[in-house]
Each structure stands twice: as C-alpha cells, then as structure tokens.
VOMARVEX-692029 format. One record per residue (C-alpha): x, y, z. Coordinates in steps of 0.25 Angstrom, whole numbers, always signed. Example, Ala and Ser with C-alpha at 12.3 -4.5 7.8 and 13.67 -1.06 7.14 Angstrom:
REM residues 2
px->+49, py->-18, pz->+31 .
px->+55, py->-4, pz->+29 .
REM end
This chain:
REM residues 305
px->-139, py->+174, pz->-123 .
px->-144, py->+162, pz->-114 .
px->-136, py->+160, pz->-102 .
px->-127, py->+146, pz->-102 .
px->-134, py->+138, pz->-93 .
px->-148, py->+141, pz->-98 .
px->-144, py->+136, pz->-112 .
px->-151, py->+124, pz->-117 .
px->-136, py->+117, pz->-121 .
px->-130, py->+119, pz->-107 .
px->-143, py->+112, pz->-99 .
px->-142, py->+101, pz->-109 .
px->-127, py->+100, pz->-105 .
px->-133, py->+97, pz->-91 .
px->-140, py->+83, pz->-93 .
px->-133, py->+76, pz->-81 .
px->-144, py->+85, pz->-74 .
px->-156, py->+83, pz->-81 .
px->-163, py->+88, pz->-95 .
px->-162, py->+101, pz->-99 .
px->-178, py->+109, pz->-100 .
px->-179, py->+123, pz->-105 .
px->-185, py->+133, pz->-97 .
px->-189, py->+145, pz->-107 .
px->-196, py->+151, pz->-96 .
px->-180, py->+154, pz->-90 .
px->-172, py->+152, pz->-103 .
px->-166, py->+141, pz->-98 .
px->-165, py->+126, pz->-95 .
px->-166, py->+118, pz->-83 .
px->-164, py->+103, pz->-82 .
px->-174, py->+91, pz->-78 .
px->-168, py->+80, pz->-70 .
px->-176, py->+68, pz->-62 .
px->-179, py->+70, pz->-49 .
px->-175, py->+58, pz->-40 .
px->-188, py->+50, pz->-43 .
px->-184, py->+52, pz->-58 .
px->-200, py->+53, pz->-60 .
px->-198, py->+68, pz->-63 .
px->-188, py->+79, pz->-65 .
px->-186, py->+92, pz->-60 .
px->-177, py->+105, pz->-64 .
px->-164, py->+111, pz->-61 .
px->-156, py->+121, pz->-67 .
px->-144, py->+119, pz->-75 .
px->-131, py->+119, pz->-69 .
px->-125, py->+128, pz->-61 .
px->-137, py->+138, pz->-62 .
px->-149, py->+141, pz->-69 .
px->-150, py->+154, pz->-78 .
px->-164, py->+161, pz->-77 .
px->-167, py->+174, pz->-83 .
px->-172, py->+186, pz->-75 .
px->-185, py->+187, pz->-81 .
px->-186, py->+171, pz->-82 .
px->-200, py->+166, pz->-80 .
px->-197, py->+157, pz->-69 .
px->-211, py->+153, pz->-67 .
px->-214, py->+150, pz->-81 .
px->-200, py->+141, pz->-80 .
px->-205, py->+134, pz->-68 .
px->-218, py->+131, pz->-74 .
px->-211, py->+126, pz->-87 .
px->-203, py->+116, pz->-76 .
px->-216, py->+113, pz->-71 .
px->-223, py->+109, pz->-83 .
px->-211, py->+101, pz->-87 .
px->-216, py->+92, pz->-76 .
px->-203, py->+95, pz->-68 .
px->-203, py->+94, pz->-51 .
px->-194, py->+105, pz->-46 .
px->-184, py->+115, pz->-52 .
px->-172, py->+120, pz->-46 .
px->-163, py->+131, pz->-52 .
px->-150, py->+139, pz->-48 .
px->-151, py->+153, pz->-49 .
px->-138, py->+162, pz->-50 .
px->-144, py->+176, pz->-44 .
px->-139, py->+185, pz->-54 .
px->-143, py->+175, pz->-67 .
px->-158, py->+175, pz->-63 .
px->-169, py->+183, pz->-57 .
px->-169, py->+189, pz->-46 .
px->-171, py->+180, pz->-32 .
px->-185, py->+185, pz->-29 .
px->-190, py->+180, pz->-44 .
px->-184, py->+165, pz->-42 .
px->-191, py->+166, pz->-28 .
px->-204, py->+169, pz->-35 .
px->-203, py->+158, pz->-45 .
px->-196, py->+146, pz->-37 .
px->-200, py->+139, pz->-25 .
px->-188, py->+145, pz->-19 .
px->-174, py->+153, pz->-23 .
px->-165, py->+153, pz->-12 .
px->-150, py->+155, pz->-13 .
px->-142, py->+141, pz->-18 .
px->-127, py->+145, pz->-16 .
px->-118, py->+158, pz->-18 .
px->-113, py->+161, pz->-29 .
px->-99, py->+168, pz->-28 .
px->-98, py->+180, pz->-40 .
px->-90, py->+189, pz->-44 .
px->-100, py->+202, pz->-47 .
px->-89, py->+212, pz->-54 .
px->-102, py->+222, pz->-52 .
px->-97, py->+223, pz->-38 .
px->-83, py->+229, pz->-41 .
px->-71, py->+225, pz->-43 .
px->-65, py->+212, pz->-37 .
px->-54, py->+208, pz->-30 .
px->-48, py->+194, pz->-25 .
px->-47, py->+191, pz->-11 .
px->-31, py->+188, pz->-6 .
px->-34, py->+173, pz->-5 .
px->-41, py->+173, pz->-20 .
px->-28, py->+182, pz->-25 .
px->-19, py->+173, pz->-18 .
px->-24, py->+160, pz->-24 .
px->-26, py->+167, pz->-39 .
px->-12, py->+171, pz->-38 .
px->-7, py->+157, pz->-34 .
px->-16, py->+151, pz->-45 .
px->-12, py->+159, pz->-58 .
px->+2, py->+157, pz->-53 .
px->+1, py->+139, pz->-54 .
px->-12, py->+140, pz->-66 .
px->-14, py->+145, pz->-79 .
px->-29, py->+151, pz->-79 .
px->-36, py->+154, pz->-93 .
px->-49, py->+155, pz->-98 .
px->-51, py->+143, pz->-108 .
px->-61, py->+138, pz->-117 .
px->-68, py->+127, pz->-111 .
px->-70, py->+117, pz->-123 .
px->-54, py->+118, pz->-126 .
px->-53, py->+112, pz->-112 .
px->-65, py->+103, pz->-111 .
px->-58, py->+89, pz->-106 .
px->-49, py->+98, pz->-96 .
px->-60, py->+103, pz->-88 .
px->-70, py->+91, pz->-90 .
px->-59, py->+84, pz->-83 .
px->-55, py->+96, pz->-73 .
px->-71, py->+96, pz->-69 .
px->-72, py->+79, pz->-69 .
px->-61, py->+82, pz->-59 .
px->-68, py->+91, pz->-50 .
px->-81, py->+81, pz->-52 .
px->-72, py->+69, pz->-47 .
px->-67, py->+76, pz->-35 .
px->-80, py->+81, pz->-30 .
px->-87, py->+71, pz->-33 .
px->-98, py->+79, pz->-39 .
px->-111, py->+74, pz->-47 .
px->-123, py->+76, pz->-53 .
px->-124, py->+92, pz->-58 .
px->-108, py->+93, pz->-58 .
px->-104, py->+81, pz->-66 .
px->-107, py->+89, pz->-81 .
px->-109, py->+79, pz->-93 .
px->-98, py->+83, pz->-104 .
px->-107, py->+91, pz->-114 .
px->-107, py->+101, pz->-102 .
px->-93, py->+105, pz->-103 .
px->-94, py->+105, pz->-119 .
px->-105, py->+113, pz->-118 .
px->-98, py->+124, pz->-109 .
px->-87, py->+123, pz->-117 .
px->-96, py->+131, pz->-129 .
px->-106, py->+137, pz->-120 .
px->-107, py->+152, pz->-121 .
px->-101, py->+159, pz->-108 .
px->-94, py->+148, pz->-102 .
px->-80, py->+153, pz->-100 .
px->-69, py->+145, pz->-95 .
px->-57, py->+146, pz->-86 .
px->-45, py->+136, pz->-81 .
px->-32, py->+134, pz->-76 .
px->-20, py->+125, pz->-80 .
px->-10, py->+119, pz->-75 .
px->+1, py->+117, pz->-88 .
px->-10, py->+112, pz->-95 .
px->-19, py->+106, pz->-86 .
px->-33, py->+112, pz->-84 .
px->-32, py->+113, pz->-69 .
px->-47, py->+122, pz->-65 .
px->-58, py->+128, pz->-73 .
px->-68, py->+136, pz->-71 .
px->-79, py->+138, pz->-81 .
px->-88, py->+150, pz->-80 .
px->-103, py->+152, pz->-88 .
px->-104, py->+166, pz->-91 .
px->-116, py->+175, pz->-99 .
px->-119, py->+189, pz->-97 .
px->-108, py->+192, pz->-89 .
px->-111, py->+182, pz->-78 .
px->-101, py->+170, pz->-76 .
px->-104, py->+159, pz->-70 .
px->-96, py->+148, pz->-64 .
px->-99, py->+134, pz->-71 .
px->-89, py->+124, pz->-67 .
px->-73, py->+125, pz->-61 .
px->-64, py->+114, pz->-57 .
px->-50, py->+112, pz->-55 .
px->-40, py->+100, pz->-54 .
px->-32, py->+97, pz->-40 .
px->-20, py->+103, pz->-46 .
px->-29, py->+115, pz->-51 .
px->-34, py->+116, pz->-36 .
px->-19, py->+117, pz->-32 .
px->-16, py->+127, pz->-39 .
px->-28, py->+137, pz->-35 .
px->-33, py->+134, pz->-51 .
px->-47, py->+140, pz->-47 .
px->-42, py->+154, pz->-42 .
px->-35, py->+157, pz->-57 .
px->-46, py->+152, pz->-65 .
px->-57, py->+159, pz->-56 .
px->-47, py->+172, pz->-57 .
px->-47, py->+171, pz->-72 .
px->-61, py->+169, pz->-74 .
px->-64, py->+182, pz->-65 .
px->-54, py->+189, pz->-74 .
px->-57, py->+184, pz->-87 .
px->-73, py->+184, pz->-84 .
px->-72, py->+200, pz->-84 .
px->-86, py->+202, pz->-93 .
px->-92, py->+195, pz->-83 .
px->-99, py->+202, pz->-72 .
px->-102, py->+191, pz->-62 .
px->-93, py->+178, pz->-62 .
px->-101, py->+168, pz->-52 .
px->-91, py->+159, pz->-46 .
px->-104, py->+151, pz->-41 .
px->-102, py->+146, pz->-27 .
px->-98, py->+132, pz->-18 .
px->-99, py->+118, pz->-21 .
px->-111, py->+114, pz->-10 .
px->-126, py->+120, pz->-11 .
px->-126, py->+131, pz->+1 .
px->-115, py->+141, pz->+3 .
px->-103, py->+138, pz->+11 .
px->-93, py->+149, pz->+13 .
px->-83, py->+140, pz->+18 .
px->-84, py->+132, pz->+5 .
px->-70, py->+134, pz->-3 .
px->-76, py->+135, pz->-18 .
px->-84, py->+146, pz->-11 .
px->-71, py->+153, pz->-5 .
px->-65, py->+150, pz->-19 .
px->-75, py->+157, pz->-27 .
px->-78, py->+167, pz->-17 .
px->-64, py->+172, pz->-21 .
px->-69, py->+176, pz->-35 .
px->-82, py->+183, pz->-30 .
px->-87, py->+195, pz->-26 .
px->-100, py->+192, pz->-21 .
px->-111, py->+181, pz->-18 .
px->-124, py->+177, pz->-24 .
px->-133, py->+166, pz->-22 .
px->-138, py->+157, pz->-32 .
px->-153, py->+152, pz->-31 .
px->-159, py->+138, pz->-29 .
px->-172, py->+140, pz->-36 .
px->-181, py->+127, pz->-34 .
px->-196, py->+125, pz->-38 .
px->-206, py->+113, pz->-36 .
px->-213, py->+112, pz->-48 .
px->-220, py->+99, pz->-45 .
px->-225, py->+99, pz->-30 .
px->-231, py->+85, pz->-30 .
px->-219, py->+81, pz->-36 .
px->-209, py->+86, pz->-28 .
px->-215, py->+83, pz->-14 .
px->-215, py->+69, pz->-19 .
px->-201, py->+69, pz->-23 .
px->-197, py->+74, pz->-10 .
px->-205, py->+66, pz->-2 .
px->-193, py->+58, pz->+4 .
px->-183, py->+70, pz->+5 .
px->-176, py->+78, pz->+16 .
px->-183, py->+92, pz->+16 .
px->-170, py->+99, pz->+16 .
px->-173, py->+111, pz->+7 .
px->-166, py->+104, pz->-5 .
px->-170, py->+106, pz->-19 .
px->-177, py->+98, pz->-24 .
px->-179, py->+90, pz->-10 .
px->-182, py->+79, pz->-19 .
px->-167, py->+79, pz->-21 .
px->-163, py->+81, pz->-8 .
px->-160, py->+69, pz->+3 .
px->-169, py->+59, pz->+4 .
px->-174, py->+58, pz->+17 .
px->-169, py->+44, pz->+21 .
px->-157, py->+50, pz->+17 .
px->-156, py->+60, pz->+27 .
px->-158, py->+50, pz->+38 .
px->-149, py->+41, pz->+32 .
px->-138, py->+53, pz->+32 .
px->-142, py->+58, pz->+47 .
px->-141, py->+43, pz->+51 .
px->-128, py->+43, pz->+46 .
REM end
C-alpha cells in the first residue's frame, strides 16, 4: 500500500500550498507554488514530510521537476522513511539535518516514564477522559479545538489546513485519532498517521482548559498504549526550525521518547539562471530557497532598527 502522504487524494487536500504534480520516479507527489516573482514556480514536499522510497530514482525525480520547468525543490525526509543519508547526499545539492525528531523505537527495549512524565499522566487521567475516536464522528470539535490553537499562535501559511484536509483524514487509511474530554467538551487531540508500523504525528492541539488540566500527557499516554503494532511512534519535534533543547514542546515530547533522529532538509537548484536571478536581492543566510529568505533592504532595515 502507498503511504498517506504520498497519495494523490491527500497532496490535493494541500492546495493552500501549491498544485499537486506527480513524481512516478518517487511514487509520490510534490506541490508547485509561485516563487515570489510569481513568473515561476518551484517544488516542496507535502506536509509534514515527504515519503520517498528506498530504491526511489531521485535523479529521475529531479529531472522530472526539471523538465516541469520548476526552479528549485525542497523536501523533508524522515531518516528511517527514505534512503539512506548518503544517497539523498548523492542526489541533492545538499541533505543536512532540519530538526530532531523525538521517537519512541520499541526495538530499543522496553520503555519507561521519567518521575515528571508519570506525575503529570497521573494528574491528567485523574481530571480527563482519554480515548481513541474516530475523527469524522468528531470533525467540528477538532476543526474548532485546531482554529483554536491557529488564533493563539498566530500561525499562517502551511498550518492554516483548508477544510477538505480534515475530511480527508477523517477516511484516510492509517490515520488514527486520540482525544481527551472534559464532560463532553473535546479538550486536546492528537492525530497520528500510521503505515507499516510507523506512526507519525500530524497534528495536536489542546484548549486552555485542556492545557490546565495536563490534556496532552493522557492523550499522548494512550496513543503510546494503544499504538502497540506500531514499532516507531515519531512524536516529531519543536515549534521553530533548529533544535532548542530548552524548548517546552520538546521537553514535552522528549517525555514520550526514547531516542532522537534528525529529519532532512533536501534542497536542489534545478534552474540555475533562474534561481540566481531570484535571489539576486537577498540576504545569503543559508535559507532555502534564498529567494525566500529576507530581502536584503530588509535586513538593514531590521539592524537599523
């Protein structure tokens, strides 16, 4: 079986990024969005990360981009879902690690909460119900417990999912669902995509009154419990870009896990003219695509300030 995210129907549930466009060379998709000119388009892998085969013809794929007259393409890489480092090296202009990803690898042994994470699960079961749910019995609940978390954060762009996203999940092979309640109010969530034995995590929120309460900790418990023909649960890592052990989503998760992996940053130029002209005016910070990065008269503006 394809794995979720490298189905057609779940890249075209990603429109608020850019147009799906098969890549049979990696059986999957990727989507094209406008560069900031809006003269071209470039590639990026679906959200939260790209699925790519072991014996995947990445060049072929890139080529395929390539001739789709695309500028660049960019991709996350989960290290176990995907070749090995030194083949995404090969193919790409570069494969260098993006985040770390806190997992639970019941290969390693049995596994045991830390005092803090058996204090909190304690506390949490004892003010929350946690079950396991079907996500399309609960659809406006979460829509509204994940506008929630949207509004408070202020996210944009990638994060702000159009609705066919969530109906989508909701019938997706491998997506399972766990959530907490208060009386009957759906207080956190946390939904996982799983295929082969690997679960991934997609998407968790929680209310104020579910943060109060410690929600999280219960429904992150039972999905450890109930995910039991899964060998790797990847709890994914923090909200910024780089790794900040410090962070508390990474304390949270690192509650959960037993080890660390990188995810991959894979990023190609696939039109050179192209690209050097579109990054002409920006700031050579190592970002990816620069012509998405800061212009430079930003960055002036910014130290100025």
């Amino acid at each position: 079986m394809t794995h979720p995210y490298a189905r057609e129907d779940y890249a075209a549930t990603l429109g608020h990024i850019g147009r799906p466009v098969a890549v049979p060379e990696w059986d999957t998709w990727v989507l094209a969005r406008a560069t900031p000119c809006g003269t071209r388009e470039d590639a990026i892998g679906p959200y939260p990360l790209t699925i790519l085969a072991d014996q995947a013809d990445l060049a072929g794929g890139l080529a395929r981009l390539k001739a789709e007259g695309l500028v660049s393409a960019v991709l996350v890489v989960e290290g176990r879902l995907g070749p090995p480092t030194s083949v995404l090296e090969a193919a790409f202009d570069f494969a260098r690690p993006f985040k770390s990803h806190q997992i639970l690898d019941r290969d390693l042994g049995p596994f045991a909460y830390a005092k803090h994470h058996r204090y909190e699960i304690k506390r949490a079961h004892g003010r929350v119900t946690a079950q396991e749910i079907a996500l399309g019995d609960h659809l406006p609940a979460w829509r509204a417990l994940y506008g929630e978390l949207v509004a408070r954060h202020g996210l944009s762009g990638t994060h702000v999912f159009p609705p066919e996203h969530y109906a989508l999940l909701a019938v997706l092979p491998g997506v399972r669902t766990f959530a907490a309640f208060i009386e009957d109010r759906m207080v956190s969530a946390h939904v996982f995509v799983t295929h082969e034995g690997h679960a991934i995590s997609h998407l968790a929120a929680s209310t104020p009154e579910g943060y109060a309460a410690g929600a999280a900790y219960a429904v992150n418990d039972l999905a450890s419990r109930s995910l039991d023909d899964c060998r790797v649960i990847n709890f994914a890592g923090g909200a910024g870009v780089n790794d900040n052990p410090d962070d508390g989503l990474v304390r949270f998760k690192r509650g959960f896990a037993n080890t660390v992996a990188p995810a991959r940053l894979c990023g190609a130029v696939l039109d050179a003219d192209a690209y050097r002209a579109l990054s002409a005016d920006r700031v050579d910070s190592g970002f990816f695509p620069a012509y998405r990065g800061h212009r430079k008269v930003e960055q002036v503006n910014e130290h100025q300030g």
